[in-house]
N, C-alpha and C positions, 0 to 999 in steps of 0.2 A: 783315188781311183782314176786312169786313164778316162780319157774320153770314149773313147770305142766300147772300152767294157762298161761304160754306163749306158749306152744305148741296145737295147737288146736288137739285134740285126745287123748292125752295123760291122760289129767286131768281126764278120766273116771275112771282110772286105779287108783288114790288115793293112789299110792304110795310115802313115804314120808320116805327120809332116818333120823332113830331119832338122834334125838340133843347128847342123850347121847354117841353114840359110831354110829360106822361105821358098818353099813350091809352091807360087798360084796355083797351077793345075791341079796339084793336088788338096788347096785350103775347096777350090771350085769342086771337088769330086767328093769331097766330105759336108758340105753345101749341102749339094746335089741329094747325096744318102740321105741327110738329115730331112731335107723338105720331103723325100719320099717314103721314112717315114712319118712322119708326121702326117704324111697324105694317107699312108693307109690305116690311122684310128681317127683320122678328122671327124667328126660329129655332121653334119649336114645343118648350115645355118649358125654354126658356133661362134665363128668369129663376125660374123652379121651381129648376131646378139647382145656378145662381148660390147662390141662397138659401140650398142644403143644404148645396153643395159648396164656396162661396168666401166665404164670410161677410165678409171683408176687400171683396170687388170689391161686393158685398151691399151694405155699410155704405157704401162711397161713390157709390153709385148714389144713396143714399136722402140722401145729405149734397149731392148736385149737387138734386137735386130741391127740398128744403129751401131751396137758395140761389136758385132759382127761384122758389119759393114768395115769400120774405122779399121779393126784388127787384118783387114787384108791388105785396103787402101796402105796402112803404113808396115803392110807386110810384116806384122807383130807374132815373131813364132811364139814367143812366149803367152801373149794374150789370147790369141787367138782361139787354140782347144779350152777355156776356159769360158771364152765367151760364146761361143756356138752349142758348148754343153748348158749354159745357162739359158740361150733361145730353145731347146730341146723341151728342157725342162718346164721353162715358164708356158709353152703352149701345152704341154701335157698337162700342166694346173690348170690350164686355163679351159681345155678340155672339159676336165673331169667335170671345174667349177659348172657348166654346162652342162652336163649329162645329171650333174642333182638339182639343179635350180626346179622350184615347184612346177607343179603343171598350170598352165596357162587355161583361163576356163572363159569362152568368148559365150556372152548372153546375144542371143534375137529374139526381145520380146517377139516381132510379129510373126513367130515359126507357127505356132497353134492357134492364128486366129482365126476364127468365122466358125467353130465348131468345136463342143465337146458340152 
């Protein structure tokens, strides 16, 4: 499956980095799509969480990111849609992992004191 068709949004945009050589502008303009969407099902506080609470899901968020990074640095056509589909992915898990994790239940003994 292309990259574009696995993102749902994305695919409108028909950007397609060529076989012959490597378009920065265009690895940047797929980047760009990719963080936006990811911005529009971000959780509020998710990757805050992540951070404290799953350090394991943490460390490979920041290892797909890296492989992203590396894949333009060495302007890697062939890596590249492979490794940006895998940042996509891994924060969409890492989302979701967020949206079920239990609810959080904060005690203040001293809410009801002095009376009842």
């Amino acid at each position: 499956m292309a990259l574009l068709d696995a993102i749902p949004g994305l695919s409108m945009h028909q950007v397609v980095i060529p076989q012959e050589g490597f378009d920065q502008e265009k690895a940047f303009k797929l980047v760009k799509d990719a963080l936006s969407l990811l911005d529009s099902f971000y959780p509020a506080g998710a990757l805050e969480w992540i951070d404290g609470n799953r350090p394991d899901v943490a460390g490979y968020l920041r290892k797909t990111e890296s492989a992203v990074n590396a894949a333009i640095l060495a302007e890697n056509v062939v890596d590249f849609p492979g490794a940006l589909e895998r940042f996509v992915e891994a924060h969409r898990r890492a989302f979701d992992l967020y949206s079920d994790r239990p609810p959080v239940v904060e005690h203040q003994d001293d809410l009801f004191q002095g009376g009842a």
